[in-house]
SEFI-308336 format. One record per residue (C-alpha): residue in one letter; x, y negated, z negated. Coordinates in steps of 0.25 Angstrom, whole numbers, padded with zeros to 4 digits, always signed. Layout:
% residues N
AXYZ
...
% end
This chain:
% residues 638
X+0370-0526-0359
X+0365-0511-0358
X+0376-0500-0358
X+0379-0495-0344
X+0373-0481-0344
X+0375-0470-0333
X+0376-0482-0325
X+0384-0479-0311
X+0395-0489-0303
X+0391-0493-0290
X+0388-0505-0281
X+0382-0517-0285
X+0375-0527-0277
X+0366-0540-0280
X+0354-0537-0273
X+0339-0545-0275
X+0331-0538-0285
X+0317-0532-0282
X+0305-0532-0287
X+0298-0518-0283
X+0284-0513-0286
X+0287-0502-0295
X+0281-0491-0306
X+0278-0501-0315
X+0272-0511-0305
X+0267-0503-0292
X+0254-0500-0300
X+0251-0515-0295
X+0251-0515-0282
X+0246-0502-0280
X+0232-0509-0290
X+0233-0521-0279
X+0231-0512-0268
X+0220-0507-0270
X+0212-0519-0274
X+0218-0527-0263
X+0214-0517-0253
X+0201-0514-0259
X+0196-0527-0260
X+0201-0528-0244
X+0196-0515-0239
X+0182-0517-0248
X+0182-0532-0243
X+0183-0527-0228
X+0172-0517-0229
X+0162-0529-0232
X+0166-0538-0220
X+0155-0532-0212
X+0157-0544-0200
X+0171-0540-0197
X+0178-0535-0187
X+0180-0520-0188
X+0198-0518-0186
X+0195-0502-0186
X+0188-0495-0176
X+0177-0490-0185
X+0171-0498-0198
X+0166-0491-0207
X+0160-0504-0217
X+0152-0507-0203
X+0142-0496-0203
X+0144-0492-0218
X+0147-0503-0225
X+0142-0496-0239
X+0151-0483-0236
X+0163-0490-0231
X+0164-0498-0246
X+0161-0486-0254
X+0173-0481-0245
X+0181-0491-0249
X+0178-0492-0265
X+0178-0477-0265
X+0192-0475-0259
X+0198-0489-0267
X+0190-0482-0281
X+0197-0468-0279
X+0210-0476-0279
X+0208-0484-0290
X+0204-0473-0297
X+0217-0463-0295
X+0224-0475-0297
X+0220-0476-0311
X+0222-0461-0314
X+0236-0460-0308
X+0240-0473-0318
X+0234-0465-0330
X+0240-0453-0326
X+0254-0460-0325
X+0253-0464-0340
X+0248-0449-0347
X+0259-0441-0344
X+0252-0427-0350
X+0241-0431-0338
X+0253-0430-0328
X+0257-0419-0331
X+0243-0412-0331
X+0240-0417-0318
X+0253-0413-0312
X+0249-0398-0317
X+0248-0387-0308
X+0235-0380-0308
X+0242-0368-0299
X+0255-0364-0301
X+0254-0359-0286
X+0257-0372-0277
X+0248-0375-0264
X+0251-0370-0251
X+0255-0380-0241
X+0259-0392-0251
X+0266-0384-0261
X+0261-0390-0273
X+0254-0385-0286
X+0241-0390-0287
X+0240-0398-0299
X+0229-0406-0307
X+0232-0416-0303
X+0231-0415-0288
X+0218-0408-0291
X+0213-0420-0297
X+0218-0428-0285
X+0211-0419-0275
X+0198-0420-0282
X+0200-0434-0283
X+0202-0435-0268
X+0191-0425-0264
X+0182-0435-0272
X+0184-0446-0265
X+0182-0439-0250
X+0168-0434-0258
X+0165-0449-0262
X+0167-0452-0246
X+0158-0442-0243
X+0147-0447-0251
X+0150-0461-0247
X+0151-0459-0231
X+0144-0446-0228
X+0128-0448-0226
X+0131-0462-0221
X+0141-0457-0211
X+0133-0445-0207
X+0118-0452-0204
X+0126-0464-0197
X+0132-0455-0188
X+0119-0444-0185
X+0109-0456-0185
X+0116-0462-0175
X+0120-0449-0167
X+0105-0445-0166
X+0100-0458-0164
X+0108-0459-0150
X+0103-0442-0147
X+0115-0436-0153
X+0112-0425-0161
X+0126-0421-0168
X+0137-0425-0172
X+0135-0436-0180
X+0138-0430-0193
X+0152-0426-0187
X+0154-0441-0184
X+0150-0442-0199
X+0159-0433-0204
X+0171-0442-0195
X+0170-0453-0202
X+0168-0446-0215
X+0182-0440-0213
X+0189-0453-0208
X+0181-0459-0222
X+0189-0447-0228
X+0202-0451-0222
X+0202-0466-0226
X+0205-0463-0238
X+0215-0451-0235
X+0222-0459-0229
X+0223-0468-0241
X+0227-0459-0249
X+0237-0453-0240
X+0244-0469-0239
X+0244-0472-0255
X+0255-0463-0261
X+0266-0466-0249
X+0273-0478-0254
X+0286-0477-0260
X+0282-0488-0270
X+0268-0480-0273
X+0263-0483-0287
X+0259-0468-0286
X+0274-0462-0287
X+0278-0474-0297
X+0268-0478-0306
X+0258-0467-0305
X+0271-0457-0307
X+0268-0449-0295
X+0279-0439-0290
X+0282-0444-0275
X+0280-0429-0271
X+0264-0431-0277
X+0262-0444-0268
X+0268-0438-0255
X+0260-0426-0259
X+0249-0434-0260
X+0251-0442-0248
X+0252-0430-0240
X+0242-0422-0244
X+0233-0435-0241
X+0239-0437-0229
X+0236-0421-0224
X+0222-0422-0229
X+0220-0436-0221
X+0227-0428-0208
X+0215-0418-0210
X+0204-0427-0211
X+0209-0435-0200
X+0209-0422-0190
X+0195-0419-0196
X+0189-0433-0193
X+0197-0432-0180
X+0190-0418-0177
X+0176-0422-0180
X+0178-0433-0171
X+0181-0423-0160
X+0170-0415-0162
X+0160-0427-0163
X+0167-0430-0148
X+0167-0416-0144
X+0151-0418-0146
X+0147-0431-0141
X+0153-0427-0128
X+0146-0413-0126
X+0134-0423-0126
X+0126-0432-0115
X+0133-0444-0109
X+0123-0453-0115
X+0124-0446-0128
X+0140-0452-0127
X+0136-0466-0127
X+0130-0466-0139
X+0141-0463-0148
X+0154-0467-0144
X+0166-0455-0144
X+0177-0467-0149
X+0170-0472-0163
X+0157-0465-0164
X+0157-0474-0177
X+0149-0484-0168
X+0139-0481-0155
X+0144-0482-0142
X+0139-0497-0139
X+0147-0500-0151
X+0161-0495-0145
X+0168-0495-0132
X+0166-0490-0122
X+0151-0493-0126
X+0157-0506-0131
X+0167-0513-0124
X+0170-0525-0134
X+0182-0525-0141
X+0175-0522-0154
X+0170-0509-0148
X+0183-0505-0141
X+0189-0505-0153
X+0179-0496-0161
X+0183-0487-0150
X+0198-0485-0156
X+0193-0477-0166
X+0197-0466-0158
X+0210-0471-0154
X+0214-0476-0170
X+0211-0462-0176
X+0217-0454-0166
X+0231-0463-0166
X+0229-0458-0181
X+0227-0444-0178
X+0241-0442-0170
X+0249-0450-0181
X+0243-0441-0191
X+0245-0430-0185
X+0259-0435-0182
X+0261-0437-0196
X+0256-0425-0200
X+0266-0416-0191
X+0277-0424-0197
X+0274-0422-0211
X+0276-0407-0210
X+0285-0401-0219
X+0294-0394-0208
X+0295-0407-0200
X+0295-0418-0210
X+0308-0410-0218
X+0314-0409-0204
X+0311-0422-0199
X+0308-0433-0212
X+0309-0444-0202
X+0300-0439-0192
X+0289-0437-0203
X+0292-0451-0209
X+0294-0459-0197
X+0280-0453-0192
X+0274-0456-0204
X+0278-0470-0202
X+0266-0468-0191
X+0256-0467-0200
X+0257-0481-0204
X+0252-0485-0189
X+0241-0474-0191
X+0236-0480-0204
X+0234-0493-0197
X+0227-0487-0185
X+0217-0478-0193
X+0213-0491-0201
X+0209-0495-0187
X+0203-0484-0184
X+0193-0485-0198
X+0192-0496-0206
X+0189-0487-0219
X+0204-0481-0217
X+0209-0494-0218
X+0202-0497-0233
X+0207-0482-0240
X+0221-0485-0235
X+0223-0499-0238
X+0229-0496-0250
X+0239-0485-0245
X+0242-0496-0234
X+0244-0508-0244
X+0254-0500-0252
X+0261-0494-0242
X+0264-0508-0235
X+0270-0513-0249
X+0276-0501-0252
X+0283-0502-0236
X+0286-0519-0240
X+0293-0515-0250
X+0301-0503-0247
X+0304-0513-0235
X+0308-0524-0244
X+0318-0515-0251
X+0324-0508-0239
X+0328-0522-0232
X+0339-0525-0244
X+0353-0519-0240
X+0359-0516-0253
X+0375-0513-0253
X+0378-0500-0260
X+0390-0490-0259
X+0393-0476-0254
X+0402-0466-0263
X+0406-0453-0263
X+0411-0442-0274
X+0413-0428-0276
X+0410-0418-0267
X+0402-0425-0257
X+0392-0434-0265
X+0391-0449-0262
X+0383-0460-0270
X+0378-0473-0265
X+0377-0484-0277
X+0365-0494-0271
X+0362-0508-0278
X+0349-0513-0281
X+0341-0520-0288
X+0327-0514-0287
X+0324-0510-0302
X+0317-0523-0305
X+0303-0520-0311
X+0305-0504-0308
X+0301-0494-0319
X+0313-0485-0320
X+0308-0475-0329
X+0311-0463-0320
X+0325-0459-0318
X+0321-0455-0303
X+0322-0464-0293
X+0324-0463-0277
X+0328-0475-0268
X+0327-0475-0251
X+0340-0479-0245
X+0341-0482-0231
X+0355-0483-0225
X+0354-0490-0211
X+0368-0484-0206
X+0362-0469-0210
X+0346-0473-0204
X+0340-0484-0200
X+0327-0479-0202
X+0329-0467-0215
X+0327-0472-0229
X+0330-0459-0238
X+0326-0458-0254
X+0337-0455-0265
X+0336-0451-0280
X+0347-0461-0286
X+0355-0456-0296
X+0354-0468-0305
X+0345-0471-0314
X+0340-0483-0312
X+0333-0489-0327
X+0347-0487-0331
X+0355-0493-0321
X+0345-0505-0322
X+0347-0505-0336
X+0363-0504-0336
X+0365-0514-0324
X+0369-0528-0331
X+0356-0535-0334
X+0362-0547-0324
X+0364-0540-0312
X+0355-0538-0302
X+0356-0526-0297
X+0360-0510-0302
X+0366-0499-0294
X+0361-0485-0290
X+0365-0472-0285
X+0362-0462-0276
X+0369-0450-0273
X+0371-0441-0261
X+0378-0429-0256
X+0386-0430-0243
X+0388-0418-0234
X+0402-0414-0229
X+0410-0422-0241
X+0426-0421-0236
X+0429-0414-0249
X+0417-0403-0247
X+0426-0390-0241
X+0410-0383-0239
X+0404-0384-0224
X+0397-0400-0225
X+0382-0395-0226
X+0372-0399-0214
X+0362-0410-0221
X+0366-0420-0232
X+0357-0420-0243
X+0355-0432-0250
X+0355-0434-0265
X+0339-0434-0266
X+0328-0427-0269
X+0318-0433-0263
X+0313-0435-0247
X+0326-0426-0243
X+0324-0425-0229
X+0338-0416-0223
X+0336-0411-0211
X+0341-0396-0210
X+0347-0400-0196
X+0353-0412-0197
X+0367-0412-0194
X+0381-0417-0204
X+0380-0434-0204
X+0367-0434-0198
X+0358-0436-0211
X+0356-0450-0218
X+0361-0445-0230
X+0374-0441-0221
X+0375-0452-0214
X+0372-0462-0227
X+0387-0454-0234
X+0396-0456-0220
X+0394-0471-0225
X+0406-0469-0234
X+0419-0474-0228
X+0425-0461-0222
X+0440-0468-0225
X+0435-0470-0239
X+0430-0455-0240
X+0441-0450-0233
X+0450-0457-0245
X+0441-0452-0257
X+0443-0438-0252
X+0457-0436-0257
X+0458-0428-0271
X+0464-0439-0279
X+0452-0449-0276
X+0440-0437-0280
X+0449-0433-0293
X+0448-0447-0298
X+0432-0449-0294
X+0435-0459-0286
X+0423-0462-0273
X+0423-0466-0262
X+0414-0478-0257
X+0408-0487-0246
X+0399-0497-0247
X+0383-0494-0241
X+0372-0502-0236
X+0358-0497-0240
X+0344-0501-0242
X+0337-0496-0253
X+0322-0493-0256
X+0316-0491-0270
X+0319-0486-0281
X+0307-0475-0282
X+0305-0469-0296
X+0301-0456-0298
X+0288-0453-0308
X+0299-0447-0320
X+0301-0450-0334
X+0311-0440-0339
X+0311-0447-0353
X+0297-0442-0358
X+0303-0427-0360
X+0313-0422-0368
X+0322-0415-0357
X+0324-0418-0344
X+0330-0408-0336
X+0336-0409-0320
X+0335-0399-0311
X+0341-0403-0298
X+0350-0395-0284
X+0357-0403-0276
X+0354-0416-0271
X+0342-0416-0281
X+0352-0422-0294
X+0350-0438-0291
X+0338-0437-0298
X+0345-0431-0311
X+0356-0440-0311
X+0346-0452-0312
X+0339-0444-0322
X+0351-0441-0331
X+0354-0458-0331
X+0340-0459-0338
X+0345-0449-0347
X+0358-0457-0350
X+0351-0469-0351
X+0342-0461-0362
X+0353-0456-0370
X+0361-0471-0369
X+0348-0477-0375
X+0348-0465-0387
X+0364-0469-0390
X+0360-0487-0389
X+0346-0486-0395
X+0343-0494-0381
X+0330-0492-0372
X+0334-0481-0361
X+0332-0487-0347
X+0317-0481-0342
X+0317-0473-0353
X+0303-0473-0362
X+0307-0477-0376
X+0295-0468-0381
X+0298-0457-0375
X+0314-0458-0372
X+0317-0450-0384
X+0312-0436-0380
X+0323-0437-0368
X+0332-0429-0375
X+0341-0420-0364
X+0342-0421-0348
X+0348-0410-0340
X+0352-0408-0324
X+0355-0395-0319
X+0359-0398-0304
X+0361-0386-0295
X+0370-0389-0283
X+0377-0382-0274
X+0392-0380-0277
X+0396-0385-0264
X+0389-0399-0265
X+0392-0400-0280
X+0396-0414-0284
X+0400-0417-0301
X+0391-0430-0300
X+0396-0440-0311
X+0380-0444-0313
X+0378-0430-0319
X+0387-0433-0331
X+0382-0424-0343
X+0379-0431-0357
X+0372-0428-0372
X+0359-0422-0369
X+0360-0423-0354
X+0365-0408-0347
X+0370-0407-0333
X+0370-0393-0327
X+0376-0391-0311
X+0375-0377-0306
X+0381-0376-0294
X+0375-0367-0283
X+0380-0361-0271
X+0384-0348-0265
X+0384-0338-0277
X+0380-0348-0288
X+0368-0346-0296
X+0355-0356-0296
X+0353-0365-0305
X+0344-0358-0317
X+0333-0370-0319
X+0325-0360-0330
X+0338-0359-0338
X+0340-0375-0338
X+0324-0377-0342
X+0325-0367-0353
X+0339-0372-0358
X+0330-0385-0360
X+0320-0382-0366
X+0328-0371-0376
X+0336-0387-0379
X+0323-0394-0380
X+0312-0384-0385
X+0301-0379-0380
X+0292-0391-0381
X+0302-0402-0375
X+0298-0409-0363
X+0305-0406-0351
X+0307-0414-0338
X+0313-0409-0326
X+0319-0415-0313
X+0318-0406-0302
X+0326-0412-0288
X+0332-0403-0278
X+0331-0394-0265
X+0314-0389-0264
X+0316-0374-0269
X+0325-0380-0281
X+0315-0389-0287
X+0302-0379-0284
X+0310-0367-0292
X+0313-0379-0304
X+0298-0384-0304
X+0295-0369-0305
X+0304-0366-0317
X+0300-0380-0323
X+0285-0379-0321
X+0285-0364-0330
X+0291-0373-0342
X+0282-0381-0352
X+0285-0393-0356
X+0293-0396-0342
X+0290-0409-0333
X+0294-0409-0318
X+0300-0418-0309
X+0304-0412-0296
X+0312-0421-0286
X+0302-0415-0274
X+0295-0424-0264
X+0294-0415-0255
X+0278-0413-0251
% end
């Protein structure tokens, strides 16, 4: 039986082991996907004697440019799909693409531009040049010859240029539904950073928001046209789908067929008020204010994807994919929430807390990264909040050291109450949770009123009140009461500390979960050095240039806790610098030299960055100026 290493006491539970899509198998369904939806969406296009579900049918009057739509959009998938898996195996190709072209970053976003984004926005203004040559000219003599045909002079090629940006926004808005999932083979498999997808998703999302006002604002100009012009001249081309004549629609056509080509109108603009909802929502002053706002209104958007695939039958082939993944992404996020999983609540120290949680979900994971984050909802805190955490355990270790037999392993999370009894400083306002990821406080929200606050009041106040005296804190003693979660994930993070020589942790604060997890792979490395065994998620190839691990956490004096996690060993350094009132900052440039002085100037150096915003932009600027220095900052904010 392997030796227990690092390995932490909690509570154990027998619970049904899961079978999850994961890093080493999410590659599948996301193949699947796109041939199953192809062969539909390119199946549909051909059955000409159907009866149309959208109000407008593009494969009816252009059946050619409606397949070309489709092969052309399914093609441009397939295609990033291939170069995102031969960029995850090259490493050096990673890395040149994640290089910034300017050392200024962009206005608005805040991001370098690097090379690789260059070569994703010349992919993408490709295929919006491909839709161009493929809609165009047909679109454009459709729409005039039938104009002129019933005396109408103009405006025909701005009808043209309406459906050419709603052709434009089909496959925006697939590429706006790909990278959403939490179980996205795009943050696992493809070893994209969350903080890309979201980017990604939101820069997609904004560009769709665009088009969709400028196809909305052609439309209105067509409108403001046809109605400066003769009441017969009206008849001819109806104002609520000028797609067809106005014998073909109601009012001209009072059939239920030609009722419903008139809810053209209606579908896309229910879709204009949700997306202009959802814009509002997502900017950066309300949605840091008010995370659920923003998240509960982008729940809308669901109900709008289905309405604009009634409103265009070509919106419903580019997102198909996005859709079919997201509905299995939702199945089994769903699957693994409705599993109440009996876990424990303890406190220790100067007002720190950790909740050890059961579970049995590492079956078929590949736990190569140290870092991974769970979603725990807590039905007595929220009914309706799920929040992310960083767990401090590493988790290839804690399956390798759980007996072979049992079937499950226990985790850990850490967090940091406000207002602990034995704290003589005035409780702060906001709790901050032991994550540096999706932290959402809100700068008004009052003592106990937070889901974090309310999740550490579930301690027994009798049993609190009791480890508060002297005698229990001296002998390490915790208090404890038992806790009632629901648990989604676990979600790896695209890291592999073991291919550099030095791996150095640069966290403030709350941002030290990640580093704990990360000094348990390091353990586990230097275990496997003493037993010649095979280090948990390590690679054998490339374990040995792992050669030293250091943490330099910076925390405020006052909410200072001496975490037994953070124990120092051979090889593995931890620095605290207390800051406060008075106290100097952490020096980050004296840490990276003293690194590299121990190392030499050609070690490769990997650095975890995690912490308040201003702390991890100063480390990535010190860090970027280094050669040799890879860096993983803890920042999904976007």
């Amino acid at each position: 039986m392997p030796s227990r290493i690092g390995k932490e006491e909690g509570l154990v539970v027998h619970t049904r082991p899961w079978s999850r899509i994961t890093p080493r198998t999410c590659l599948w369904p996301l193949t699947g996907t796109l041939i199953a939806t192809f062969g539909l969406s390119i199946g549909l296009t051909f059955r000409s004697d159907h009866h149309c579900y959208a109000g407008t049918c593009g494969e009816w009057l252009f059946p050619l440019q409606a397949r070309l739509h489709v092969v052309v959009w399914y093609v441009w998938l397939s295609v990033t799909v291939i170069f995102l898996a031969i960029r995850t195996f090259h490493p050096q190709m990673q890395k040149t693409l994640a290089t910034p072209i300017f050392h200024r970053k962009l206005p608005v976003i805040k991001r370098n531009l690097t090379f690789g984004a260059c070569l994703m926005i010349s992919w993408i203004l490709a295929l919006y040049a491909v839709i161009v040559g493929i809609w165009w000219h047909r679109l454009r003599d459709y729409f005039v010859d039938r104009s002129t045909a019933g005396g109408i002079q103009h405006g025909g090629t701005t009808l043209a240029a309406v459906a050419l940006t709603g052709h434009w926004c089909d496959v925006t808005m697939g590429m706006a539904l790909i990278p959403i999932s939490r179980h996205s083979a795009l943050a696992s498999f493809f070893q994209l950073s969350v903080s890309t997808t979201l980017t990604l998703h939101m820069l997609s999302a904004y560009t769709l928001f665009v088009l969709v006002i400028t196809h909305a604002l052609l439309y209105v100009s067509w409108v403001s046209l046809i109605n400066s012009l003769a009441e017969q001249a009206k008849t001819i081309i109806p104002v609520l789908n000028p797609t067809y004549l106005y014998h073909e629609t109601w009012p001209g056509n009072d059939s239920p067929l030609g009722v419903w080509r008139a809810s053209l109108i209606f579908t896309g603009l229910f879709a204009v008020i949700v997306m202009l909802a959802i814009a509002i929502t997502t900017l950066p002053q309300l949605r840091r204010k008010h995370f659920n706002l923003f998240y509960f209104t982008h729940l809308f958007s669901v109900l709008m994807v289905i309405v604009i695939c009634l409103h265009a039958s070509t919106m419903f082939y580019c997102t198909a994919p996005g859709l079919a993944m997201w509905c299995l992404d939702w199945s089994m996020r769903l699957r693994e929430l409705k599993t109440i999983l009996p876990g424990s609540i303890s406190t220790f120290g100067k007002g720190c807390i950790t909740v050890p949680i059961p579970r049995t979900r590492l079956a078929g994971c590949s736990c190569r990264s140290p870092l991974a984050h769970f979603f725990i909802h807590h039905g007595d805190s929220s009914r309706r909040e799920v929040h992310p955490f960083t767990t401090i355990t590493h988790l290839a270790t804690a399956d390798v050291t759980t007996e072979p037999e049992s079937p499950e392993i226990s985790i850990q999370f850490l967090f940091r109450k406000a207002g602990t009894p034995n704290s003589p400083q005035k409780p702060p306002r906001r709790c901050a949770r032991l994550s540096a990821i999706f932290s959402r406080p809100s700068k008004n929200a009052k003592k106990g009123t937070e889901w974090t606050e309310k999740l550490a009041s579930s301690l027994d106040p009798a049993i609190e009140r009791d480890y508060i005296s002297p005698g229990r804190q001296e002998h390490g003693l915790q208090a404890s009461s038992d806790l009632a979660l629901r648990l989604e994930g676990p979600y790896f993070s695209p890291a592999d500390p073991s291919r550099y020589h030095a791996v150095v942790c640069l966290v403030a604060g709350t941002g030290v979960s990640g580093a704990i997890a990360i000094a348990g792979a390091f353990r586990a490395l230097q275990h496997s050095r003493v037993t010649n065994e095979p280090a948990p998620s390590i690679h054998e190839r490339l374990g040995p240039r792992w050669q030293t691990c250091t943490i330099a956490w910076s925390v405020r004096e006052n909410d200072y806790t001496d975490l037994p996690f953070l124990e120092p060993s051979a090889d593995l350094t931890v620095q605290v610098c207390l800051t406060g009132p008075g106290r100097p900052r952490q020096n980050i440039q004296d840490i990276m030299d003293e690194t590299r002085n121990k190392l030499g100037p050609d070690a490769s150096i990997w650095t975890y960055i995690s912490g308040p915003k201003g702390f991890i932009e100063n480390a990535k600027t010190i860090c970027k100026a280094m050669p040799h220095v890879d860096i993983f900052a803890a920042d999904w904010e976007v």
